[in-house]
C-alpha positions as CSV (number, residue, x, y, z in Angstrom):
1,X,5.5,-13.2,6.8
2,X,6.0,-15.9,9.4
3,X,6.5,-14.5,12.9
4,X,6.3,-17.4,15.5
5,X,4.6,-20.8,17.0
6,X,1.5,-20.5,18.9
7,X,-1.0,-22.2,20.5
8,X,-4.1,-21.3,19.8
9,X,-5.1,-19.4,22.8
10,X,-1.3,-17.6,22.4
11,X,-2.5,-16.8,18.6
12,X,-5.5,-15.4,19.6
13,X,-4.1,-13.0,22.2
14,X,-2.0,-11.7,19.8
15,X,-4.1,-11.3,17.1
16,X,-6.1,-9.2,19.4
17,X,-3.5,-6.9,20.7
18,X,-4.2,-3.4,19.8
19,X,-1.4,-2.9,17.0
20,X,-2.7,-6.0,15.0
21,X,-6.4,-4.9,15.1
22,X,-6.5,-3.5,11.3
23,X,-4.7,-6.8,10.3
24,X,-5.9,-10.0,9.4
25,X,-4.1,-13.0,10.7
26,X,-3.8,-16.5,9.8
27,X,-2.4,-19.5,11.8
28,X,-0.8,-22.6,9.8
29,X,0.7,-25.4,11.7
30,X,1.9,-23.3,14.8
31,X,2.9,-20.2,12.7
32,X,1.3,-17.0,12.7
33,X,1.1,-15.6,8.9
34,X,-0.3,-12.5,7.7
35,X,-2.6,-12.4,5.8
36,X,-1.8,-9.7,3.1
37,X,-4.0,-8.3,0.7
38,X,-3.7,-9.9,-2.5
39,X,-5.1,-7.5,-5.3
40,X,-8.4,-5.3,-6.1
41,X,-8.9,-7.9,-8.5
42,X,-9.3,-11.0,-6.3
43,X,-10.7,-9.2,-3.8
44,X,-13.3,-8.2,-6.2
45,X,-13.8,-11.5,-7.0
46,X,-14.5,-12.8,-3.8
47,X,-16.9,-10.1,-3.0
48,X,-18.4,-11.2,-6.5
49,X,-19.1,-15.1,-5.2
50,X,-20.0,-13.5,-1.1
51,X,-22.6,-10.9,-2.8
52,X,-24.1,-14.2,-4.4
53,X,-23.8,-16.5,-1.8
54,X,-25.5,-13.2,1.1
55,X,-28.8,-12.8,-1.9
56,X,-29.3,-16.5,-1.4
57,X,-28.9,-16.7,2.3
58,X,-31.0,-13.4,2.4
59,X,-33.9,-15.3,0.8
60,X,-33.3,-19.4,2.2
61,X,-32.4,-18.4,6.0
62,X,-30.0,-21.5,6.4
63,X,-26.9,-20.0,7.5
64,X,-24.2,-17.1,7.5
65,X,-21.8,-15.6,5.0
66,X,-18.6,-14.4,6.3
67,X,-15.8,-12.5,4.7
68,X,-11.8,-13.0,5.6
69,X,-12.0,-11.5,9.0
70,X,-14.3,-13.8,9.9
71,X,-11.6,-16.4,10.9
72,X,-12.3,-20.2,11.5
73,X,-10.5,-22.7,13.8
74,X,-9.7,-25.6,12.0
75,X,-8.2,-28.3,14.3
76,X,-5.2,-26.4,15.8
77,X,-4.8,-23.5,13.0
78,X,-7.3,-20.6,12.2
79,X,-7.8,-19.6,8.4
80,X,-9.5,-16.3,7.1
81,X,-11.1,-17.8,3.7
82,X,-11.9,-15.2,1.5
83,X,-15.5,-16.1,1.4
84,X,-16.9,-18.8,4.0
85,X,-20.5,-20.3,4.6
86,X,-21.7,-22.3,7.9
87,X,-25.2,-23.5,8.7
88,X,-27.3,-22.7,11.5
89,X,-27.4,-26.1,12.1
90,X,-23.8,-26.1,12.9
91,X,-23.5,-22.6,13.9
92,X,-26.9,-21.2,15.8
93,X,-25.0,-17.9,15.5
94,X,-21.5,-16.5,14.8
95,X,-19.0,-15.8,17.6
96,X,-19.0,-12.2,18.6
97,X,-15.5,-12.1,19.6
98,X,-12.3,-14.4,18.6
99,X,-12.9,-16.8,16.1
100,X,-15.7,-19.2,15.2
101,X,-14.9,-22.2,16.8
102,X,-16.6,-24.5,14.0
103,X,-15.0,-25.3,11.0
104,X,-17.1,-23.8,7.7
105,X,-19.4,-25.6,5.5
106,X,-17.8,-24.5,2.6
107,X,-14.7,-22.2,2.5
108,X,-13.4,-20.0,-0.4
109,X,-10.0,-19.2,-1.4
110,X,-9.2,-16.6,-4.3
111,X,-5.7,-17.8,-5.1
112,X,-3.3,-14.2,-6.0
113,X,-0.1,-14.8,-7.5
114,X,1.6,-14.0,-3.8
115,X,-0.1,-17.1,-2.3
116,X,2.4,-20.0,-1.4
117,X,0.7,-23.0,-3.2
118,X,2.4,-25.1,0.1
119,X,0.3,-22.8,2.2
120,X,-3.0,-23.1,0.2
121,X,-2.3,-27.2,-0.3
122,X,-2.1,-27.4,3.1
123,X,-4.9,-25.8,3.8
124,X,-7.1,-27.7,1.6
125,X,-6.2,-31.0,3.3
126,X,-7.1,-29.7,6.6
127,X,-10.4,-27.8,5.3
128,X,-11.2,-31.5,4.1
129,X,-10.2,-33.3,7.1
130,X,-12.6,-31.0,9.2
131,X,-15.0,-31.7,6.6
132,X,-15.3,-28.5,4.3
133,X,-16.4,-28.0,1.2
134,X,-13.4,-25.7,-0.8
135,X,-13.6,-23.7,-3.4
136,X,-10.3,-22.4,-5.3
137,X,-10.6,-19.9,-7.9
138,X,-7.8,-18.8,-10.0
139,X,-8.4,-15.3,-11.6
140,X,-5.8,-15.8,-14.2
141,X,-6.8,-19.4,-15.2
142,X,-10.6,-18.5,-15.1
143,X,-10.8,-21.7,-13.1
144,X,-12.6,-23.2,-9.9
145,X,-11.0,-26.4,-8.4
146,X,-14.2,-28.3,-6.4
147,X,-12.7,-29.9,-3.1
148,X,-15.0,-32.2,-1.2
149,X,-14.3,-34.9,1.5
150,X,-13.8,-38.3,-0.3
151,X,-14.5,-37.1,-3.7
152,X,-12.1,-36.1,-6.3
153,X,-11.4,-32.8,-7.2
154,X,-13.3,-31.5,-10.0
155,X,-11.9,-28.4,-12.4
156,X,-14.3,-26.3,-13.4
157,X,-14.1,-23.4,-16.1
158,X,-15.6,-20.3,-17.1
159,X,-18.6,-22.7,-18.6
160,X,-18.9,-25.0,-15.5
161,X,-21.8,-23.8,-12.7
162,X,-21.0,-23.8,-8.8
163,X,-23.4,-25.9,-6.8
164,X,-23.9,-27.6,-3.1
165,X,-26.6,-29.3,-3.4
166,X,-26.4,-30.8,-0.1
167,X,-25.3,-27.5,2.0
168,X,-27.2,-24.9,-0.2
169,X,-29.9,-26.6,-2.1
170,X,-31.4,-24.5,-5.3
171,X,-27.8,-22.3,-5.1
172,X,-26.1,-22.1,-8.9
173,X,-23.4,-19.8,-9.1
174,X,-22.2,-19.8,-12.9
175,X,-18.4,-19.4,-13.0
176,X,-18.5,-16.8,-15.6
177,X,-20.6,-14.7,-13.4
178,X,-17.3,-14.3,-10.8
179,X,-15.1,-13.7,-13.7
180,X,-16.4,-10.7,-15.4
181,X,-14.8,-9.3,-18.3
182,X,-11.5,-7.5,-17.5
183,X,-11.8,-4.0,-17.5
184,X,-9.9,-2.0,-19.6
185,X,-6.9,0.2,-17.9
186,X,-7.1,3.8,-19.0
């Protein structure tokens, strides 16, 4: 649901107004979106890859773990990723209030069928040009797409391994490990 231009100072106002507290809010290109939750399943899935990604960070003290309402300004938006990781070298500490005003190391988005592949395309090029690292992951494909600035995308499946050498060195995150075995409905 698109509701209006901002800037960013606007967008943050109204994001904190009382009556959009228990929302999550996202702001593309001017426009304020809502963010609306997707499914159990994806959100299971991205509490799958943050659980993995908080262990590590537990035991190599490098940086912070953040889940969708930790929103990040990226040029003149803000983004909730799903999942999102920044350094203390970049980030001594996370903002306390509003939005952390540096752009993620890595950010994560669990694609639902709602998403608007604009929306998410979008995003990836700006992630990039801020110079995140973005993961994809599509629950129904069983795939990860691997975004990094000035390197081509690289599709990874159930068999490939997650990895950032370079931002979380001695992380592995096998993809079949955030894409259990679907539960049977009773």
């Amino acid at each position: 649901m698109v509701l209006q231009r901002l800037s960013l100072e606007e967008f943050e106002a109204f994001a904190h107004l009382p009556e959009n507290d228990e929302k999550t809010w996202e702001m593309l290109d001017g426009e304020i979106v809502e963010k609306m939750p997707s499914n159990p399943y994806c959100s299971y899935i991205a509490a799958r890859i943050l659980i993995r990604l908080g262990i590590f960070l537990l035991e190599n003290d490098i940086g912070f773990v953040t889940g969708e309402s930790g929103g990040y300004e990226i040029g003149d938006d803000v983004y909730a990723p799903d999942v999102a990781y920044i350094s203390r070298e970049r980030a001594g500490e996370l903002a306390r209030s509003g939005f952390n005003r540096v752009a993620p190391d890595l950010a994560v988005e669990v694609v639902s069928p709602t998403d608007s592949e604009r929306r998410l395309r979008l995003k990836i090029f700006r992630y990039l040009a801020s110079g995140t690292r973005v993961w994809v992951v599509y629950p129904e494909d069983l795939t990860v797409e691997v975004y990094a600035p000035g390197q081509p995308v690289l599709i990874l499946g159930r068999d490939g391994v997650l990895t950032a050498p370079d931002l979380l060195p001695g992380f592995e995150l096998p993809v079949a490990d955030i894409f259990p075995e679907a539960p049977s409905v009773a």
